[in-house]
N, C-alpha and C positions, 0 to 999 in steps of 0.2 A: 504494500500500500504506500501511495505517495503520498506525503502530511503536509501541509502549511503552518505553521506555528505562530501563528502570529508576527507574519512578515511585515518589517516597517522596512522604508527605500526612503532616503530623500537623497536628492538630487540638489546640489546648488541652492542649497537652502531649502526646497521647495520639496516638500512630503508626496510621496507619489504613490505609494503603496502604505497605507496605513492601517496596521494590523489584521493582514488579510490570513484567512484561516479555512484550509478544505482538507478533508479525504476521500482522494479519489484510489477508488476500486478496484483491487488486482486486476491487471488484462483488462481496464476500463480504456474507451476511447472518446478522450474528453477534448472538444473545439474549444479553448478561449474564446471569447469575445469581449469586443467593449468600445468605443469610441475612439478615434482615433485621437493619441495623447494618452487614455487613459494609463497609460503604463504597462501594457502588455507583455512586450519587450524586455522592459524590464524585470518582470517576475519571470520569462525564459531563462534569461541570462542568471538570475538568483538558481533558477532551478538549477540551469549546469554548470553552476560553481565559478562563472566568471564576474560575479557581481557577489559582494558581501553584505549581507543586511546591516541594519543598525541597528535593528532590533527582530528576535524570531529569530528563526529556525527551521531549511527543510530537511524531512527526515524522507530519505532512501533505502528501501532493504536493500542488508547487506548484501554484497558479491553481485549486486546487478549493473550491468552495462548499462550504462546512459549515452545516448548519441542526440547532439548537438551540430546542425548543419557548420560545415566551416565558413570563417566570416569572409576569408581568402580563394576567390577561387583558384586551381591546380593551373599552373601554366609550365611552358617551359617546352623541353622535345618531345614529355612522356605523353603518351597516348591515351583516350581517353579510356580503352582498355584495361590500359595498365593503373592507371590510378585507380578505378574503382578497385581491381585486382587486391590492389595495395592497402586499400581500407580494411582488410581483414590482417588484421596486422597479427593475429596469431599463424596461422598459414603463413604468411610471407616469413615469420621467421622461421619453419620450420621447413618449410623448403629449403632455406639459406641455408638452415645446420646441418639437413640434409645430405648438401653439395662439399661439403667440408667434413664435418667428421667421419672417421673412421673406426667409431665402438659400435661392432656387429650390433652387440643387446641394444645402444642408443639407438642405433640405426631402424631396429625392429619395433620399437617405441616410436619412433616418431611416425614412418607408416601406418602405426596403430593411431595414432591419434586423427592424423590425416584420412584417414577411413572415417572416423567417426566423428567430423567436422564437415563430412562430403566434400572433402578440398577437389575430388576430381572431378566432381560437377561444376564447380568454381566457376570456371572459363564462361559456362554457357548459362550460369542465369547472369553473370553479369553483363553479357552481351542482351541478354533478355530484355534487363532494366534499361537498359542504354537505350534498345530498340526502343522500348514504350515510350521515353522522354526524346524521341527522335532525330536519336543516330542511328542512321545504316551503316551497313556493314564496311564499307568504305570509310565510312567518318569516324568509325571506332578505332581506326586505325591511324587516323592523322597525328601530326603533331598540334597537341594541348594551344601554341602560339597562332594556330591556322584559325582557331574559334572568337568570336565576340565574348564579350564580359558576360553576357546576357547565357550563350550555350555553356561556360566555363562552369558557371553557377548550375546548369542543368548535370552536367558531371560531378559537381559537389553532391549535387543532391543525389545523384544514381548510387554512388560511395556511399552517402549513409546508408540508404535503403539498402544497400547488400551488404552492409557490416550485422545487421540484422540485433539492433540493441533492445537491452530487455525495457529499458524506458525511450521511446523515440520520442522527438523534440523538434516537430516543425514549426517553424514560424515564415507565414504566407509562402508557402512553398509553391503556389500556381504564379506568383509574380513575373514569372521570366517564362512560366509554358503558354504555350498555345491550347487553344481547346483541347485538340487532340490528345495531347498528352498530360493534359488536367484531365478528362475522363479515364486514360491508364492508369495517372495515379491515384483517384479516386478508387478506380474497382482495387488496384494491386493495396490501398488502406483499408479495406474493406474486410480482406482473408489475412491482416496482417496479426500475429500472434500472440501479441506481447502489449504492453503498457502504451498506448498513444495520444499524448498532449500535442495539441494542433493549433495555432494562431490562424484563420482564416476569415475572409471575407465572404467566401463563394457559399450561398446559400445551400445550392445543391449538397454540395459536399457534407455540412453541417448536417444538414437531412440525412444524407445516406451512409456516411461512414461512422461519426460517433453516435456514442450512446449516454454522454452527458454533454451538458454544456455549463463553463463553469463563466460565470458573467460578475464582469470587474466594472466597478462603476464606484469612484469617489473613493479608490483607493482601497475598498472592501472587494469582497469577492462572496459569490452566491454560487451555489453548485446547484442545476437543474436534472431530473432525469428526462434523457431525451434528445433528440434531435431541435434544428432549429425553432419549426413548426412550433413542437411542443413547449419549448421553450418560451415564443414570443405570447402563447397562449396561455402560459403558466403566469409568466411577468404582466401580462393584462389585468389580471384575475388579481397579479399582487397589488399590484399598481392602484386598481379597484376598490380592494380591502386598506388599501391605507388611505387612501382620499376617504374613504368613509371614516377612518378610524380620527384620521384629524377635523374633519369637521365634529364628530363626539368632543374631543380633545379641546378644539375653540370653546365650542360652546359651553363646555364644563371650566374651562380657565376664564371665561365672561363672570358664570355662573359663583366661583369663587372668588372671584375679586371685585364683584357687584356687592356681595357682604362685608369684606374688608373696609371697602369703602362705606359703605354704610354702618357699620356697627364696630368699624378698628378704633373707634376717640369715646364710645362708651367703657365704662368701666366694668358694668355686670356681664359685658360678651366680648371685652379685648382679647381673652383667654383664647376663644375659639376662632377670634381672627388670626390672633396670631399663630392660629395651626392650622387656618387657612391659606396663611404666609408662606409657608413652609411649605405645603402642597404643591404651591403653584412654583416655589425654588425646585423643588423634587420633579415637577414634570417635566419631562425633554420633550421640544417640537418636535412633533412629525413633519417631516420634508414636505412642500410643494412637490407636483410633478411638476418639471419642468420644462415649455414649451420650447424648444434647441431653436434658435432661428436659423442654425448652418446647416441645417435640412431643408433648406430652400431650395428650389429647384422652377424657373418658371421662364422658356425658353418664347420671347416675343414669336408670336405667330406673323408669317408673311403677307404680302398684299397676293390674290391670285393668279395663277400665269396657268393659258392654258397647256394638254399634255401636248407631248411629251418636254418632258424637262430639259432632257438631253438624249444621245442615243449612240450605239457603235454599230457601225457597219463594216464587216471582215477588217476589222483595227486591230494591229498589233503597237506594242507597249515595251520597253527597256531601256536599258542602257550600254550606252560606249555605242551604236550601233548593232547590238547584240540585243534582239528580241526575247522578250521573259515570257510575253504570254502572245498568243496569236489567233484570229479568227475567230476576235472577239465581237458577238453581236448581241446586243446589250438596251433594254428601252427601259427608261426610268420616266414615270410620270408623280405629278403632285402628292397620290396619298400612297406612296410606295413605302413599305419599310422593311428594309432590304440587309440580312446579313452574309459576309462574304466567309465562307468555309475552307481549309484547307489548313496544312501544318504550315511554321515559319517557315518563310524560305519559297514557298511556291509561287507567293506575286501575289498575295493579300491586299497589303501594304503599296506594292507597282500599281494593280488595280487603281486604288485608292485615291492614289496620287493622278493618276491619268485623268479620271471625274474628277477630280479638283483643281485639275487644268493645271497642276505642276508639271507633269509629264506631256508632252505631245506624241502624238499618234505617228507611228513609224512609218505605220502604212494606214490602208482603207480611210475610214471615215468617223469624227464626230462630231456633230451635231449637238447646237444646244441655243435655248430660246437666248434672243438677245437680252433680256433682260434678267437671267437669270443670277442669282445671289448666292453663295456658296459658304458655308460655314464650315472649318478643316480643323480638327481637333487631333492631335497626337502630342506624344509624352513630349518630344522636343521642346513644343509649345513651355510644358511646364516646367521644364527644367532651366529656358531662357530667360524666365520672369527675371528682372530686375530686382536682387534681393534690398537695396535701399531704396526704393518708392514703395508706396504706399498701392494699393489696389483702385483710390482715387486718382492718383498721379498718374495712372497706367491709363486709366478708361480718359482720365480729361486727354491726354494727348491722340487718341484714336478718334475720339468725336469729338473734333478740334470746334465745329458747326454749332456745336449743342448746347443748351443752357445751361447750368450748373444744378439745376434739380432734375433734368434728363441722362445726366451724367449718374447722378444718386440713384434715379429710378430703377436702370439698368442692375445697377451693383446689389441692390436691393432684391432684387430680382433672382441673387444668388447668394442673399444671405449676408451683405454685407452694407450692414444696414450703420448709421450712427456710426460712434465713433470705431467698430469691426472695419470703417474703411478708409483709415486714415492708421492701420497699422502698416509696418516694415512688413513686407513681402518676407524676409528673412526669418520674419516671427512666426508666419505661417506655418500651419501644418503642410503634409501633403495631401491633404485632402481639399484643403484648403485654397491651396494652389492651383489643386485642378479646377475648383470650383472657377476661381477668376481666370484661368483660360477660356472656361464653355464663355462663361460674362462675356469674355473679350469677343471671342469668335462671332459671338450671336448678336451684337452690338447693332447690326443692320436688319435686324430680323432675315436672316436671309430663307429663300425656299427652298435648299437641302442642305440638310447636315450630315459631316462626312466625320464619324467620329472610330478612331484608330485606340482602341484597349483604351475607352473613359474609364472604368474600372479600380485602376491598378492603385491608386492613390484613395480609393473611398469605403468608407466601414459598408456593415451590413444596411444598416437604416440612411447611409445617406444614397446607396444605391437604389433602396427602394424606392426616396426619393426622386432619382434620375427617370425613374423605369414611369413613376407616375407622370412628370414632368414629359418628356420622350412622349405616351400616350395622348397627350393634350396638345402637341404640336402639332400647329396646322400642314405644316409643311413634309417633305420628304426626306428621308433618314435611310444611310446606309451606314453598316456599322460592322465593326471587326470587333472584336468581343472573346475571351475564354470563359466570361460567365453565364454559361446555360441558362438560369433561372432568366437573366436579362433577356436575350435572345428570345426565350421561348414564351415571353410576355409583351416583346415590342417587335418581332420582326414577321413580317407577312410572305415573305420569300426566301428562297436560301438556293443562293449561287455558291456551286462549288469549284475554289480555284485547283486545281491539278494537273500535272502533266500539261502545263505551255498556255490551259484554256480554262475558260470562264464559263460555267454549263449550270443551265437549272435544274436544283435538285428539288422534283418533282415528291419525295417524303417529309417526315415531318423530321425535328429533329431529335427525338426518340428511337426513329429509324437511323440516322446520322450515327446516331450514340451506337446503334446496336454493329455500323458498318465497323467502324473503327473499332470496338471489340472483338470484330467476328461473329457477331450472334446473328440471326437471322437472315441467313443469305439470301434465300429466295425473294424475301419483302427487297431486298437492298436491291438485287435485281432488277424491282420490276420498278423499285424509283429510281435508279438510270439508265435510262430507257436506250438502247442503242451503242453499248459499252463494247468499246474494241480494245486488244492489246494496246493500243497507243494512246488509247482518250477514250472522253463519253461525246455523245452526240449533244448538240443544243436544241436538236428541237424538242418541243413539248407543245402541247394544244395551249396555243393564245389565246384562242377563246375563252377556256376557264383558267388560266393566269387572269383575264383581264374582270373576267366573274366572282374572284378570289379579293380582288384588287376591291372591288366594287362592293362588297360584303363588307370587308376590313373598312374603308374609308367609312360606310357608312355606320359602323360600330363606332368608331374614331369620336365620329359628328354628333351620335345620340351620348357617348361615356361626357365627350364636352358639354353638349348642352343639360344634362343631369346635373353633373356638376355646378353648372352655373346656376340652376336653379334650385341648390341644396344651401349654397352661399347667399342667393337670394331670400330664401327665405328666412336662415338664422341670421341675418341681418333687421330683416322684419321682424323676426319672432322679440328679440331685443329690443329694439325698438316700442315695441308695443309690451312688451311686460315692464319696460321703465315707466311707459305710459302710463300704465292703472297704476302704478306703484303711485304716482305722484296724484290720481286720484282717490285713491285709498288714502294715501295722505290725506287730502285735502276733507275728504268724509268725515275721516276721521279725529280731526286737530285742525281745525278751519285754521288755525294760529299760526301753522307752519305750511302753508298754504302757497303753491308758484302761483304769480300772476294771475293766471291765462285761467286758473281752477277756483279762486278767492273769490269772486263775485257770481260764482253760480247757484243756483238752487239745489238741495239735495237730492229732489226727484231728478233735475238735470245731470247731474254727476252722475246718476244710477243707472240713466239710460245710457249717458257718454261709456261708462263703463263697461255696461254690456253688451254696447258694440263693437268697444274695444277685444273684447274677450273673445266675441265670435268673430273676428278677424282675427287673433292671433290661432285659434281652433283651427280656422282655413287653415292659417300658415303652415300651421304643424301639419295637417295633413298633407298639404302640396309637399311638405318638407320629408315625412314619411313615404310618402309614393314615387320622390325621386330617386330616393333612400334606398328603397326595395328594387327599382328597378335596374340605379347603377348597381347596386351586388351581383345581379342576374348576370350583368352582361359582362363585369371583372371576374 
């Protein structure tokens, strides 16, 4: 069992972990989570001994293996092979001692243990894991200096998973995969054997692999059983019980100190005030829930342009003169929302770039309305931000045109509201950051958004936020993506990039899931329709693409106009219960009486009243019936 002891962290002064305490469950597989900032990270690094508490304790059963991704990824001639190879670092020594000593009995000992470590299967599961996290059999062979920072870290991670520790210790371990190889690693966590603490974002995963979730917020930590689902469904229910429990909590600390105040200067009942006193010393506030404004998310909708937005005809796409993808025929219209499929490396990314008119077309044809507006989101974006300006400094030089409260509107619009926008870029989180790129990018409302792994920088809830925000944009969205849950909530199509071309995949992406595990071949077949040794075929009936299209936009159009009319009416419904408050007033204490309610008669107030009442009645129900019907349709 792994314990928390009352772990305290500070940092720079600044408490980060403050006496946080769990035990989690032999062979449990437990997700972290928490906001981004909350210290996550840090209670990993406590776990595997590279950070020392200041206070607390975690406790490890004895003689178990703990594996901690390396912070360095392996570089250098050694191959990627070989370094996983090398991560079992009992085998490698004793192959070593193997090749050197000369004691017959040692020599019969080390064989024996080599036997019973499976060291000769070695070679071929850790080409296994390489394969899943996607290297071929070519790339397993390269030298470690041929790779990006980005694949280096994917051989970090192959190396732990095959050192195969009895505590494993991921933190955001899909950061650098692609889908593909986030659902390898998903299933290969899934049969994994041993103790499993996971820092992740990706909902799915939370759902499907662990079986707790321990949830760090304020420094504390809470252990759930369950998956995420369960989890956010548990935290409602808690969240529930405490708003009720502090409204009891007010009322009874009113209730105690409406007597003190009244009877603490008498003499016959100072007694009992003063263990009234006491009471209300002795109660501790229940917390507010607290409404996060950095879960904002509200991307300006466009003015209308008709279809098609843009289009390719037999257009190919790369660089140096060396074409990456070819015979690409491609029509994006207004309510498209469009995910692009395949492993790094196959022209996701080229794609991407092409609609976004960084790339020109090598050959054939694209087409697109003169008017059209382009919104391009990738990690570059966030990483260039200016860490000494402010997020105001950034949006006033881009809409150099704009008033200074258009400027605000925008920012606001992602959460960066009041003085959240007049911090150092520098102070930001990474979520943070990503946040005021989309700001930036969408500053013109534009009519497609091209957005390349939003993702990677945002917790669970500020995703959810994207996924609702994404749903209410008018406009058209293509999107490269490793988080399933996002994809299989906001995209109405799925082109698969492979092999040079750009093809629609006519299944869902459940079928997708089951292609790249191998499950389900026949289904996988018959959604790509026309698959030869070399590629798939593009065609597919337009007609129900453009029937698919036309179903989705008009979902799009009813979930917006619900929405607006669920906002409309708790706007109303407020409104109108301040209303009678202030004629209950005035019913009631003519003395304390607004204007507009002092000179009326009490018959008069009774009927103002109960008209008011059957108007807020309507509201509710208009506000119920929108209620019920967006659920249907999310």
């Amino acid at each position: 069992m792994l314990n928390f002891n009352n772990v305290t962290v500070r940092l720079g002064g600044v408490t980060i972990i403050d006496g946080a305490r769990a035990a989690l469950p032999p062979g449990s597989k437990v997700g972290l989570i928490g906001r981004n900032g909350a210290g996550k990270s840090t209670l990993m690094k406590v776990i595997a001994g590279m950070l020392d508490p200041d206070d607390g304790s975690v406790d490890i059963p004895r003689d178990s293996k703990l594996g901690y991704i390396a912070q360095e990824a392996p570089a250098g001639a050694i191959t990627p092979i070989e370094s996983v190879l090398a991560a079992d670092e009992e085998r490698a020594a004793l192959l070593e001692e193997s090749e050197t000593t000369e004691d017959a009995e040692r020599i019969g000992a080390i064989h024996e243990r080599l036997n019973v470590i499976e060291a000769h299967s070695a070679p071929a599961r850790a080409a296994k894991i390489l394969t899943g996290l996607g290297f071929d059999e070519q790339a397993q062979s390269q030298p470690m200096d041929n790779f990006s920072g980005g694949w280096r870290m994917r051989v970090a991670l192959a190396a732990l998973l095959f050192s195969r520790p009895d505590v494993l210790l991921l933190d955001e371990p899909s950061n650098h995969l692609d889908l593909e190889a986030t659902l390898w690693l998903e299933n290969f966590l899934i049969g994994y054997p041993a103790t499993l603490l996971v820092v992740s974002h990706e909902r799915d995963l939370l759902n499907n692999v662990v079986d707790h979730i321990l949830h760090l917020q304020g420094g504390k930590t809470t252990l759930y059983i369950g998956g995420y689902d369960a989890f956010e469904k548990q935290r409602a229910e808690r969240q529930a019980q405490m708003a009720s429990a502090r409204e009891k909590q007010i009322a009874q600390r009113e209730k105690l100190q409406s007597f003190v105040d009244r009877w603490g200067a008498k003499a016959h009942s100072a007694k009992q005030a003063q263990s009234r006193v006491k009471a209300l010393a002795r109660m501790q506030p229940i917390a507010e829930a607290i409404d996060d404004p950095t879960l904002s998310f509200h991307f300006p909708s466009p003015a209308e342009l008709k279809p098609p937005l843009l289009s390719l005809e037999n257009a190919a796409v790369g660089y140096n003169d060396i074409a990456i993808l070819k015979q690409l025929n491609l029509r994006l219209d207004p309510s498209d929302r469009m995910a692009l499929l395949g492993r790094n490396g196959n022209g996701k990314t080229t794609l991407a770039r092409l609609l976004a008119s960084q790339l020109p077309a090598m050959e054939g044809a694209l087409a697109k309305s003169g008017k059209l507006s382009i919104g391009y989101f990738t990690q570059y974006q966030v990483e260039e931000l200016d860490v000494d300006d402010t997020p105001l400094e950034h949006m006033t030089r881009l809409m150099r045109d704009a008033k200074p409260g258009g400027v605000r509107a925008q920012l606001g619009r992602f959460g960066f509201s009041g003085d959240k926008a007049t911090v150092k870029v520098g102070k930001l989180s990474g979520g943070e950051r990503a946040r005021l790129a989309l700001a930036l990018i969408t500053r013109d409302a534009p009519h497609l958004l091209i957005l390349d792994e939003p993702t990677n920088h945002l917790d669970v809830d500020a995703r959810e936020a994207l996924v609702h925000a994404l749903n209410e944009f008018g406009g058209a969205v293509v999107m490269v993506s490793h988080d399933r849950h996002m994809l299989e909530l906001t995209a109405d199509r799925l082109i698969l990039v492979d092999d040079g071309k750009a093809v629609e995949y006519s299944g869902t992406l459940d079928d997708y899931t089951d292609m790249v595990l191998g499950k389900n071949k026949e289904n996988n077949k018959a959604a790509i329709k026309g698959m030869s040794n070399k590629g798939m075929s593009s065609k597919i009936s337009s007609s129900n693409r453009k029937e698919d299209r036309r179903i989705a936009a008009e979902k799009r159009k009813q979930v917006t106009l619900f929405r607006k009319a669920i906002t409309a009416n708790e706007k109303k419904m407020e409104q109108l219960a301040a209303e009678i408050s202030l004629i209950d007033l005035a019913m009631f204490d003519p003395s304390k009486a607004e204007t507009q309610y002092a000179e009326m008669a009490m018959s008069d107030l009774m009927k103002l009243r109960s008209d008011k009442q059957n108007m807020l009645d309507e509201s509710e129900a208009s506000w119920l019936d929108a209620s019920d019907k967006l659920e249907q349709l999310t």
